[in-house]
C-alpha positions as CSV (number, residue, x, y, z in Angstrom):
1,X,65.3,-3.5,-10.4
2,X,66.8,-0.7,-11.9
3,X,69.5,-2.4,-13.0
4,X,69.9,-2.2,-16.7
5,X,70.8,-5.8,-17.4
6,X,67.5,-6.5,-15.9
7,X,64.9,-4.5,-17.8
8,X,62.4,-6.4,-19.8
9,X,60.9,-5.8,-22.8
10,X,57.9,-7.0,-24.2
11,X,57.7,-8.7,-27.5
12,X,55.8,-11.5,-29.3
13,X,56.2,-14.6,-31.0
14,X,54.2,-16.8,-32.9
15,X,53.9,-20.5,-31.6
16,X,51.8,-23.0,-33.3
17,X,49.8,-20.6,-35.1
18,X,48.8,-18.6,-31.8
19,X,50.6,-15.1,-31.2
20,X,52.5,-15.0,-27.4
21,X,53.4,-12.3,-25.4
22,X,56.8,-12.8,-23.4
23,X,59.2,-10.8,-21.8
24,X,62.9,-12.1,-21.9
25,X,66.0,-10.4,-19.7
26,X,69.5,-10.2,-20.5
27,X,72.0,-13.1,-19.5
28,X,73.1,-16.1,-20.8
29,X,71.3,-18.6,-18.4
30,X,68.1,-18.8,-19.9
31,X,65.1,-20.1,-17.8
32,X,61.6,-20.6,-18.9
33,X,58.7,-19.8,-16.3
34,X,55.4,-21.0,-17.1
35,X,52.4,-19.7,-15.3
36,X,49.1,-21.4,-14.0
37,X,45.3,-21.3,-15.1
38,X,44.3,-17.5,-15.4
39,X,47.4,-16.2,-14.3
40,X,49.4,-13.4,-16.9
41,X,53.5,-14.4,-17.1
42,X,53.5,-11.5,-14.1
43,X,52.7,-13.7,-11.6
44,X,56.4,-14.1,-11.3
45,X,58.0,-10.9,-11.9
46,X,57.2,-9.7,-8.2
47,X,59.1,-11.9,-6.5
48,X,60.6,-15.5,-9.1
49,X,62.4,-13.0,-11.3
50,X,64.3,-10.6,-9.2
51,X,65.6,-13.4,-7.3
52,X,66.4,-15.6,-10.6
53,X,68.3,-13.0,-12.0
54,X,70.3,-12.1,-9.0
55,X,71.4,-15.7,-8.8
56,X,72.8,-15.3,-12.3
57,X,70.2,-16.5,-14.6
58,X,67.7,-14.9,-17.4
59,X,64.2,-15.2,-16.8
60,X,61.7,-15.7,-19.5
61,X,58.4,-15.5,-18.9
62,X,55.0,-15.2,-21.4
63,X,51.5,-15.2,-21.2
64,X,49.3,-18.4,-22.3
65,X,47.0,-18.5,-25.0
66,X,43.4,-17.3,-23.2
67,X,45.6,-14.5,-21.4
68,X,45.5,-10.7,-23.4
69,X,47.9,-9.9,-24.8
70,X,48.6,-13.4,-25.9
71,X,45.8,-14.3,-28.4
72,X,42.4,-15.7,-27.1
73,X,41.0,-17.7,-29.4
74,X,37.5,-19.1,-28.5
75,X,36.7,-22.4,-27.7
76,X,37.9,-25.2,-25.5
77,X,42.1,-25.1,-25.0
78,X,43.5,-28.5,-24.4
79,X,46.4,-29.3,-22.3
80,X,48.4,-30.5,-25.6
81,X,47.0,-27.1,-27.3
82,X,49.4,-25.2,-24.2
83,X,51.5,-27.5,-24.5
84,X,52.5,-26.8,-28.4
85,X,52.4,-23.7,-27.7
86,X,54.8,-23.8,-25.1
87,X,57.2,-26.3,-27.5
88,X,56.9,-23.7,-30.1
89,X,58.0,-20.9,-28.0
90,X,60.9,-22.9,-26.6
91,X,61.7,-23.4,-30.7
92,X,61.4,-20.2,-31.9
93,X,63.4,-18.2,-29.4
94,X,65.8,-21.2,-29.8
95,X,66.1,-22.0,-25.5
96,X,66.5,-25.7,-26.0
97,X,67.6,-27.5,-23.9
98,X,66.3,-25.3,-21.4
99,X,65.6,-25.1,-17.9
100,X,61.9,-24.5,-16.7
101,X,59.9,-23.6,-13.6
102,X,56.5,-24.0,-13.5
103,X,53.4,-23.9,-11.3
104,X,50.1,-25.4,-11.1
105,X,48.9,-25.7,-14.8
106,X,52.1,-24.4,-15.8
107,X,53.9,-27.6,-14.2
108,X,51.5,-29.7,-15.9
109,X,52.4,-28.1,-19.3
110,X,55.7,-28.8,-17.7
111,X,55.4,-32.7,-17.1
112,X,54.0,-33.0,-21.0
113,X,57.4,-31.1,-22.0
114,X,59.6,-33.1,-20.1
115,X,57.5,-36.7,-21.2
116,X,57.0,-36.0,-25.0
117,X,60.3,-34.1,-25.7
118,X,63.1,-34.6,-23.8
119,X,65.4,-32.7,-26.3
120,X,63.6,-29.4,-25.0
121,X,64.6,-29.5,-21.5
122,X,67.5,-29.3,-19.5
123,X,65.7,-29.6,-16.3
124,X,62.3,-28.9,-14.6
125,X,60.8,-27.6,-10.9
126,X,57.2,-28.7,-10.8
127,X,55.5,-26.4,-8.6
128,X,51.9,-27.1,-7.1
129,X,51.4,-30.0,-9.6
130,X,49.9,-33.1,-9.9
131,X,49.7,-35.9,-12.1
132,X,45.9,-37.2,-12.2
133,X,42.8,-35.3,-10.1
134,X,41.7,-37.7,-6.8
135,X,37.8,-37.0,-6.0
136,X,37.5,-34.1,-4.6
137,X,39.5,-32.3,-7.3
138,X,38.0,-33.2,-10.3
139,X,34.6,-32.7,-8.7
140,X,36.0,-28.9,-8.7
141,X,37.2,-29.3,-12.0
142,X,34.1,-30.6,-13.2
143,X,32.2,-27.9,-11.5
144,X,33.9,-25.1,-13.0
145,X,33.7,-26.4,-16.1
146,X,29.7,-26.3,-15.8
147,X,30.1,-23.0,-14.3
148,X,31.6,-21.5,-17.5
149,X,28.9,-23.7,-19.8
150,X,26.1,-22.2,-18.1
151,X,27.2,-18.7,-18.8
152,X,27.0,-17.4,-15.1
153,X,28.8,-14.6,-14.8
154,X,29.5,-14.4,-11.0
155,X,30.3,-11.0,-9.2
156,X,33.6,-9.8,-8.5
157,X,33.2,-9.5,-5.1
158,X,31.9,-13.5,-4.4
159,X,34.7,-14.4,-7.7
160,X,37.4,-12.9,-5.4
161,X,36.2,-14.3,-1.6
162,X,36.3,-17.7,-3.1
163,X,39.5,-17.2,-4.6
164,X,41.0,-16.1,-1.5
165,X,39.9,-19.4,0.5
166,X,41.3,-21.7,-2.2
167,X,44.4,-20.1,-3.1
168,X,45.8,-19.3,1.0
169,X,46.8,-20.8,3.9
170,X,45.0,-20.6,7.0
171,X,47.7,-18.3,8.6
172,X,47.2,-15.7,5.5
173,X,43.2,-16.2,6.1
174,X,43.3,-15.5,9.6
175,X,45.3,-12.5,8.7
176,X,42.8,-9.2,8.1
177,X,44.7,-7.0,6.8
178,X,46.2,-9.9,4.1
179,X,42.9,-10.9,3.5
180,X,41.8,-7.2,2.5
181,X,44.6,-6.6,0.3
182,X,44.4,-9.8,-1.4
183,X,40.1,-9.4,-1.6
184,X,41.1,-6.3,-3.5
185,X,43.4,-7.7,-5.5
186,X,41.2,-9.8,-6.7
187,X,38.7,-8.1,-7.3
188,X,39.8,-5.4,-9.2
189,X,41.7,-8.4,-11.7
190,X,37.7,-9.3,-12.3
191,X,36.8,-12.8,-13.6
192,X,38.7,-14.3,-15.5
193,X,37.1,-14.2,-18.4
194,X,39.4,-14.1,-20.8
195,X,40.9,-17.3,-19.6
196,X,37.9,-19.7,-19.7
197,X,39.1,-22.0,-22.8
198,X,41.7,-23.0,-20.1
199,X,39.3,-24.9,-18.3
200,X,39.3,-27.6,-19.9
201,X,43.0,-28.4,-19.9
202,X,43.1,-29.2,-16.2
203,X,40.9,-32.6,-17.5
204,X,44.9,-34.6,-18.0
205,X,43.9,-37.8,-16.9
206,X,46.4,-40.0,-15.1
207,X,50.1,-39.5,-16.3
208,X,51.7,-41.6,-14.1
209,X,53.3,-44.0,-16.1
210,X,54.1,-41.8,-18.6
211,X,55.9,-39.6,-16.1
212,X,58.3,-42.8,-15.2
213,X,59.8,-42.7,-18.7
214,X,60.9,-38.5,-18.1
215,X,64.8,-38.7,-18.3
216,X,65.7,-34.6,-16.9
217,X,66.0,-34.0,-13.6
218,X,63.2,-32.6,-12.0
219,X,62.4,-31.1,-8.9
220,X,58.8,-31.1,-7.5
221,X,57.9,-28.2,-4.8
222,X,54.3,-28.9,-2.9
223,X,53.2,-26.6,-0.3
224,X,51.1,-28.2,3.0
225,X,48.2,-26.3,3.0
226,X,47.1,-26.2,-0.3
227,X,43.8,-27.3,-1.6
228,X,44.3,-27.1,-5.1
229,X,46.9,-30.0,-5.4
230,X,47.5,-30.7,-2.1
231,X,51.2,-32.6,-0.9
232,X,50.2,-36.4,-1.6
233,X,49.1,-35.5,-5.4
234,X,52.5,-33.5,-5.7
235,X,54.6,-36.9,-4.3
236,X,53.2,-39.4,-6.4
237,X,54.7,-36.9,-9.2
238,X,58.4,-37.2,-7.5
239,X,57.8,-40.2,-7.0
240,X,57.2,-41.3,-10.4
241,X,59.8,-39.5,-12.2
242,X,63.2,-41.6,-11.7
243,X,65.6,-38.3,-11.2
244,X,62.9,-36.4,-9.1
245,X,63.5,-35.0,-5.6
246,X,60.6,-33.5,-3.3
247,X,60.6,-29.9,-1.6
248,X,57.6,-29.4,1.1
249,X,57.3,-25.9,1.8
250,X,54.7,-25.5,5.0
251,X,52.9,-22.3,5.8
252,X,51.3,-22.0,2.2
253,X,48.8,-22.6,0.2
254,X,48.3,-23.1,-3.5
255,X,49.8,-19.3,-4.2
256,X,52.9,-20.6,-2.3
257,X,54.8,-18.3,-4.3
258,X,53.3,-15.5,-3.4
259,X,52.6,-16.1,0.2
260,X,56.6,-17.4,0.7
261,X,58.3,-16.5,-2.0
262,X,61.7,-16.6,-0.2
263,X,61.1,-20.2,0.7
264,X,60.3,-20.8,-3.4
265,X,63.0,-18.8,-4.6
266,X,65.7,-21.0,-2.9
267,X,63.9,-24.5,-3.9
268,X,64.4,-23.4,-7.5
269,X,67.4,-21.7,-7.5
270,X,69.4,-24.0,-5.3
271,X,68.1,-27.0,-8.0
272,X,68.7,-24.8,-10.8
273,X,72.7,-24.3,-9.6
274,X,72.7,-28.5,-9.3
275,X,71.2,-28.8,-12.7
């Protein structure tokens, strides 16, 4: 970490008329890492970009549109708004064709990349993704969507006990002390207020058939306990995409790469070095 080849530096671009923070490290192997609903671009520098940078490569990551510093503008964000803005990052820090990592909204802003223009990637890992909500998940959708209507503000402390039972697996939850530090983790992020105009882009539809015409390679990664898109959503993605292969990592749940980031960091990396 104290290697100087691996500080970052924070600095901003502007993408289809919204301003994005990113942080970019020195190398020559560039690789793109886009983050999920609410989540700031470090969510991967704990454990993703360490290990992605001792295995040679130079991690990119950035922070959404909805996520401070990146600007916030109000309203409803649609996936193809985070998906421009991802395009015109890729653009103006001139990456293409790169390769890209991303998890759970970020994978989704992944799959549109990879669909719509082909010319921008080099290959993908689709982490905690899907490609259309079954029942149970857009009923969650849908209710959090009338959550942030209805202008509820919800306390920290309930915000953060909820988070913890969708986002874990049950060997994390039956752990006290990981369920205390992650409670407080949680809790002292706050709601995600900021965030809220992402909402809406989890509302994708079905892109199953537009996922068969994706020409990069791909790699999907599910993980067995999670709730949020659970293992059969994440197959019918591989499945789909004609150069896709499927990595099921057990013992996690939705924050798979947080709760075995070991496992994560050699499904990506070990694709990355094939692709």
């Amino acid at each position: 970490m104290g290697d100087a080849a691996y500080r970052r530096t924070l600095d901003f671009v502007t993408a289809n008329g919204i301003r994005l923070a990113y942080e970019r490290s020195a190398g020559d192997e560039p690789v793109l890492l886009i983050a999920g609903s609410g989540s700031a671009g470090h969510f991967w520098t704990l454990h993703q970009t360490p290990a992605l940078h001792a295995a040679g490569y130079a991690p990119i990551v950035f922070d959404n549109r909805g996520i401070p510093p990146s600007d916030a503008p109000p309203g409803k964000y649609a996936l193809t708004d985070l998906v421009a803005d991802t395009k015109g990052l890729i653009e103006a820090l001139d990456l293409a064709p790169c390769r890209i990592v991303g998890t759970s909204l970020g994978a989704m802003i992944a799959q549109e990349l990879v669909i719509d223009h082909p010319e921008l990637v080099r290959c993908a890992v689709l982490i905690a993704t899907r490609a259309r909500a079954d029942a149970a998940r857009l009923a969650l959708a849908e209710a959090e969507i009338a959550l942030v209507e209805s202008g509820v503000r919800l306390p920290a402390a309930y915000d953060a006990a909820t988070k913890v039972f969708q986002m874990f697996s049950p060997s994390t939850l039956d752990d006290d002390n990981a369920v205390a530090s992650w409670l407080d983790v949680f809790e002292l992020s706050g709601p995600e207020t900021a965030a809220t105009g992402q909402t809406w882009a989890d509302l994708a539809g079905d892109r199953r058939a537009a996922l068969r015409r994706v020409t990069a390679p791909c790699r999907v990664v599910t993980f067995t306990d999670d709730l949020i898109t659970p293992p059969h959503l994440g197959a019918e993605v591989a499945e789909a995409i004609p150069r896709c292969d499927l990595v099921e990592i057990p013992g996690c749940g939705h924050l798979g790469c947080l709760e075995r980031p070991d496992a994560v960091n050699a499904a990506i990396t070990e694709f990355l070095d094939n692709n």
